[in-house]
Every structure is written in C-alpha cells, then in structure tokens.
VEXPA-694371 format. One record per residue (C-alpha): residue number from 1; chain; x, y, z. Coordinates in nm, 3 decimals, always signed. Example, Ala and Ser with C-alpha at 12.3 -4.5 7.8 and 13.67 -1.06 7.14 Angstrom:
<sites>
[1 'A' [+1.230 -0.450 +0.780]]
[2 'A' [+1.367 -0.106 +0.714]]
</sites>
This chain:
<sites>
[1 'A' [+0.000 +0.000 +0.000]]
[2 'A' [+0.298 +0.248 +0.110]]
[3 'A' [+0.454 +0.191 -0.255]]
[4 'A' [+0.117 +0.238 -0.476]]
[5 'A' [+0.087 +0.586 -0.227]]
[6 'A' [+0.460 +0.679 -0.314]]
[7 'A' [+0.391 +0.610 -0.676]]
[8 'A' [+0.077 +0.832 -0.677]]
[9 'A' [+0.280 +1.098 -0.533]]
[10 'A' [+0.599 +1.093 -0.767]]
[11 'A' [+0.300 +1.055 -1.095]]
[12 'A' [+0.125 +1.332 -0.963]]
[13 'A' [+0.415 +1.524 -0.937]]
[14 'A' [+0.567 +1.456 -1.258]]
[15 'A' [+0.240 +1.518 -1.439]]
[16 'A' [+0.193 +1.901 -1.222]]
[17 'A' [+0.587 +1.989 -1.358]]
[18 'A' [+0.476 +1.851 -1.710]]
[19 'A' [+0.182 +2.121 -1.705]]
[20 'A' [+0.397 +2.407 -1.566]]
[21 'A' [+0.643 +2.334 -1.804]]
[22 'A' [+0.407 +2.342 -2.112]]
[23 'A' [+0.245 +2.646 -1.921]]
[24 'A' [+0.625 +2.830 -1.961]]
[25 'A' [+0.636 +2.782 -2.262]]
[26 'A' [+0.298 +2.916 -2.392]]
[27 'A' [+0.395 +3.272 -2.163]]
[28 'A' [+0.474 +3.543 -2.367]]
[29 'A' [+0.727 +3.778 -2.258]]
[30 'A' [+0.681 +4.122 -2.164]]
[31 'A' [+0.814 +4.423 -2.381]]
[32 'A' [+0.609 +4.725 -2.298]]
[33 'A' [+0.709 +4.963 -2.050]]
[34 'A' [+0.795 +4.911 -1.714]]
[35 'A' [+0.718 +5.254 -1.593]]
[36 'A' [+0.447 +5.532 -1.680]]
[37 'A' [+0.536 +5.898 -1.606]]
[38 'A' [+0.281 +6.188 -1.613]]
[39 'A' [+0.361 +6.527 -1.636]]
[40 'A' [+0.752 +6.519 -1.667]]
[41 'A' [+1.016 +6.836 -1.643]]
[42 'A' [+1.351 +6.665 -1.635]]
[43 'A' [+1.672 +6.901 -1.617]]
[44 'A' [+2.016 +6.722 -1.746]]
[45 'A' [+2.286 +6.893 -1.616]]
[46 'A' [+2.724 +6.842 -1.623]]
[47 'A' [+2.929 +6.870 -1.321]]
[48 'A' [+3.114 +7.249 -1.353]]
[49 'A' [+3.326 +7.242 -1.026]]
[50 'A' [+3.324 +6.980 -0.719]]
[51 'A' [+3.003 +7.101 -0.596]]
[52 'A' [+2.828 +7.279 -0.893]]
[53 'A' [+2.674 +7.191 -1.172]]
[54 'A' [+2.477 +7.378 -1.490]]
[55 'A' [+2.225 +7.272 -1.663]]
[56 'A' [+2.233 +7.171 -2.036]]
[57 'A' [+1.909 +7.107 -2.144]]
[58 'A' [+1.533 +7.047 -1.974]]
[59 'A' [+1.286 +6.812 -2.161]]
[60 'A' [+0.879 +6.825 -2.100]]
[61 'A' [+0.656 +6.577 -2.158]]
[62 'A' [+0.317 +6.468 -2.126]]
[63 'A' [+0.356 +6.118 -2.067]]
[64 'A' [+0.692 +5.928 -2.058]]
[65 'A' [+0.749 +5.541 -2.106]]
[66 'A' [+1.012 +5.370 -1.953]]
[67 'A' [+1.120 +5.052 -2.112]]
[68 'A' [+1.401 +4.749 -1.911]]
[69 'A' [+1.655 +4.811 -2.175]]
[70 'A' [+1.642 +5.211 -2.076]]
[71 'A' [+1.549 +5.309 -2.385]]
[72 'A' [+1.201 +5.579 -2.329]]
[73 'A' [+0.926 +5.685 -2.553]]
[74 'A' [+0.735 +6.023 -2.529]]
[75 'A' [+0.400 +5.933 -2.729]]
[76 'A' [+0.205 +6.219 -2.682]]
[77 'A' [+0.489 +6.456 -2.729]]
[78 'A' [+0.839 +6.620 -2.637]]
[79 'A' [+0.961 +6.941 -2.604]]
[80 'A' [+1.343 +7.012 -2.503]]
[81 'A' [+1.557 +7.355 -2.389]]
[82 'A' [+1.914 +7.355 -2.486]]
[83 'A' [+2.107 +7.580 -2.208]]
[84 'A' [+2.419 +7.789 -2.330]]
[85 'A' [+2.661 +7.838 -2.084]]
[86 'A' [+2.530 +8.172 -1.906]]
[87 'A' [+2.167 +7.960 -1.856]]
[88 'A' [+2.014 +8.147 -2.138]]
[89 'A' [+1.793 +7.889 -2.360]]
[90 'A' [+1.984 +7.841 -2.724]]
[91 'A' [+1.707 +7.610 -2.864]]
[92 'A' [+1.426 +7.508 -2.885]]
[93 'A' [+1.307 +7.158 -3.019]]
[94 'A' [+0.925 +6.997 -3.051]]
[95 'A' [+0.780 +6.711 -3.216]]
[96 'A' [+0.489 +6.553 -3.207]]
[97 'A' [+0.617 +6.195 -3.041]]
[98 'A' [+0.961 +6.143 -2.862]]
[99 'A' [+1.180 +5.849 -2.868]]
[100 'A' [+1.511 +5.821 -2.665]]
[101 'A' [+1.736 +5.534 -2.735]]
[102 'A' [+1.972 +5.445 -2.450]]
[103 'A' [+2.195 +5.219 -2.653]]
[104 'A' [+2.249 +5.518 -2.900]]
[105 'A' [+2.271 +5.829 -2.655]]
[106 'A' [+2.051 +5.960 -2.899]]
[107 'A' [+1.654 +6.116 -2.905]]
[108 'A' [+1.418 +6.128 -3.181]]
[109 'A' [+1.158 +6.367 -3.275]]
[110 'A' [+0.869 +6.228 -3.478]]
[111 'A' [+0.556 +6.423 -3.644]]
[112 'A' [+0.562 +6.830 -3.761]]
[113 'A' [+0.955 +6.843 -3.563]]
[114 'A' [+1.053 +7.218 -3.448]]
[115 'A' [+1.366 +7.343 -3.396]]
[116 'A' [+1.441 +7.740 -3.326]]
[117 'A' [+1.769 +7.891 -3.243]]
[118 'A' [+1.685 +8.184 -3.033]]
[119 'A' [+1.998 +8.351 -3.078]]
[120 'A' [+1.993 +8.349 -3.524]]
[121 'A' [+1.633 +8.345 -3.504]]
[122 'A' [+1.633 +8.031 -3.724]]
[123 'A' [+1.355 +7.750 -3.743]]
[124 'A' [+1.389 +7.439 -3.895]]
[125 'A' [+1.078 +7.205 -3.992]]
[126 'A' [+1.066 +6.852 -4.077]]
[127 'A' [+0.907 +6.491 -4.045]]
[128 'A' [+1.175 +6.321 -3.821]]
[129 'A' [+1.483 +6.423 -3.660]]
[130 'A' [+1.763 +6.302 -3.427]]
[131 'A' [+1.989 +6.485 -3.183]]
[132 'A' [+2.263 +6.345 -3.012]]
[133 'A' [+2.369 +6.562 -2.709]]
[134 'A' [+2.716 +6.702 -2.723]]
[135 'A' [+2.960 +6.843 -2.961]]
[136 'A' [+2.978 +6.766 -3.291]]
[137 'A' [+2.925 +6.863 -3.624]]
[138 'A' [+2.652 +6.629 -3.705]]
[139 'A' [+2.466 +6.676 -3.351]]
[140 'A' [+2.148 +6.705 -3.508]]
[141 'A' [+2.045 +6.505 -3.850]]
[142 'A' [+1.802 +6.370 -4.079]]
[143 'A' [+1.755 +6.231 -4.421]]
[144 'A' [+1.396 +6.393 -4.449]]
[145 'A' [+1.284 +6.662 -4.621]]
[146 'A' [+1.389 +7.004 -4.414]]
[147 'A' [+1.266 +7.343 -4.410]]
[148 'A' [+1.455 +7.635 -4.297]]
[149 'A' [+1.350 +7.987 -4.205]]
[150 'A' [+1.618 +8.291 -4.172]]
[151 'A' [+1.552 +8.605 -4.101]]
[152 'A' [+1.669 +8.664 -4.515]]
[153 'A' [+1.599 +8.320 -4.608]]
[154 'A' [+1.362 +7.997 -4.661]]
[155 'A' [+1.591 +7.706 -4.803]]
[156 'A' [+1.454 +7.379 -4.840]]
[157 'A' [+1.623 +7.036 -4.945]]
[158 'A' [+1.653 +6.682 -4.800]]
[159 'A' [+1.891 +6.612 -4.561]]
[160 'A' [+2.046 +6.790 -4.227]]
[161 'A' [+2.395 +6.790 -4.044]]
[162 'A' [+2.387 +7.074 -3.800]]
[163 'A' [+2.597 +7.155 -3.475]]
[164 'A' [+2.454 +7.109 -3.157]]
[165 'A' [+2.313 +7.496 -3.073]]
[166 'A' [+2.205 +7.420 -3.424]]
[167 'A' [+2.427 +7.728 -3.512]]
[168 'A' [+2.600 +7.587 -3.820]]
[169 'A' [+2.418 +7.332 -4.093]]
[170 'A' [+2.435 +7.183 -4.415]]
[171 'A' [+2.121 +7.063 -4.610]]
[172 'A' [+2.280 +6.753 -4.800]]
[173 'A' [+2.066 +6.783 -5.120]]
[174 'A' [+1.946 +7.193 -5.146]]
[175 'A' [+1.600 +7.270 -5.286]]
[176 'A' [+1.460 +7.575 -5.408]]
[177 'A' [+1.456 +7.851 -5.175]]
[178 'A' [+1.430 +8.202 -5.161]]
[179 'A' [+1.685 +8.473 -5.013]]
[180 'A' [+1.521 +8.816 -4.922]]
[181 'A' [+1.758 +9.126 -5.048]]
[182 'A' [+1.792 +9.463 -4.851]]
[183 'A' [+1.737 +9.705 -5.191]]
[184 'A' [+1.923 +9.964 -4.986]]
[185 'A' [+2.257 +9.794 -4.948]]
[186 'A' [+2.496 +9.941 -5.175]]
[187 'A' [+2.771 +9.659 -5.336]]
[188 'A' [+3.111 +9.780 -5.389]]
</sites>
C-alpha cells in the first residue's frame, strides 16, 4: 500500500511539472514599458566644479514610457531647452512623439519636428529628426525633407547635419529657396 501511495505521489508530481512546463512555454514575454510617467520636467545637467553643476538642457513631456533596456518613448509629445553656458535657452526643439534610445545616446523627434535657435532666429521644420547631445558637427540630423526659415531666407532640401546649438548646418541635397535682399545695401 505504502509503494502504490509513493507512486501516486511521484506521478502526480511529474504530471503538475509537465503542465507548468508546457504552461512556460505558452507565456509570452513582456516588452512594454515598465514605468508610466505623467507630467515630466527633467533638467540634465554636467558637473562644472566639485560642488556645482549647470544645466544643459530640460525636456517636458506629457507622458513618458520607460522601457528594461532604458530606452524611453514620449507618445504624446516632447519638447526640449538647450542651455548655453550663461543659462540662457539656445534652442528650442518639438515634435509631435519622442523616442530616446539608450543604446544610441541619442533622441528622436517624430511628427511636424521644431527646432528654433533663439539667438539666429532660425527654425527648422521637418518629419523626423535626431539629436545626439554634445559636440559635434553632425549633432542634429536627418535624411527627411527640411525646411529652414532665416531672417533673409527659406531654403529647403533633404537632408540635415547641424551643430549642436544648431548654429552651423548643411542641407545635404538643397532645394529651391528664396533669399530676401535689402534694396538699400549698396555693393562695392
């Protein structure tokens, strides 16, 4: 009687790991976020003596996404300050959805981007963009189609390298554009 009891046992157990096996592998994993943020004002700032530090750029959101691997998502919208040195704002950059890849060190601005240099009074428009904070000639890119306004000039093309204060640029592939001309200036 003791051994039919210990076989009942061990089949009953070997049949429950049988189902929780099959069970484990039927489970889907879990990519979404981890983490749901409302309402976010985040300030990134770099160390400028022991104690002090200034800050380089603020980012507000609606709603921010926080995925395992780091990487974030901003789905109802970013906006992001760039800070010169003296605290003054340099830039200005909007988009309708925000993506932030960890991996990268990179964001993303997706859907009717903005960028405006407050200091040249320049705005640039287009579908997708991606800034990479720090120096560099190629800070901010894309291969879309870009619209910039001057205060003397709307240039269009396809295709953006800019610095970061987004105070030098090249459009890789120049469209029309128009250049206004100051009828007063006398040429030499």
């Amino acid at each position: 009687m003791i051994r039919i009891l210990i076989f009942s046992a061990f089949l009953s157990f070997s049949v429950g790991c049988e189902i929780n096996e099959e069970a484990m592998k039927n489970v889907e994993s879990y990519e979404g976020p981890l983490y749901e943020v409302e309402d976010v004002e985040i300030l990134y700032s770099e160390p400028v003596e022991d104690d002090k530090a200034t800050v380089k750029f603020k980012l507000i959101a609606d709603l921010q996404l926080i995925f395992e691997n780091e990487d974030i998502e901003y789905p109802e919208g970013v906006y992001i300050e760039n800070y010169n040195q003296d605290q003054e704002v340099v830039f200005t950059l909007k988009a309708n959805q925000g993506y932030y890849d960890a991996e990268e060190d990179q964001y993303r601005g997706v859907g009717d981007v903005e960028v405006r240099n407050l200091e040249t009074k320049e705005s640039l428009f287009t579908e997708e963009l991606f800034w990479k904070p720090g120096p560099g000639d190629d800070a901010i890119y894309t291969d879309k189609f870009v619209h910039i306004i001057t205060e003397t000039a709307s240039l269009r093309g396809v295709g953006l390298r800019a610095t970061q204060d987004f105070s030098e640029y090249t459009i890789l592939d120049p469209g029309e554009g128009s250049i206004l001309v100051n009828e007063n200036e006398q040429t030499n």
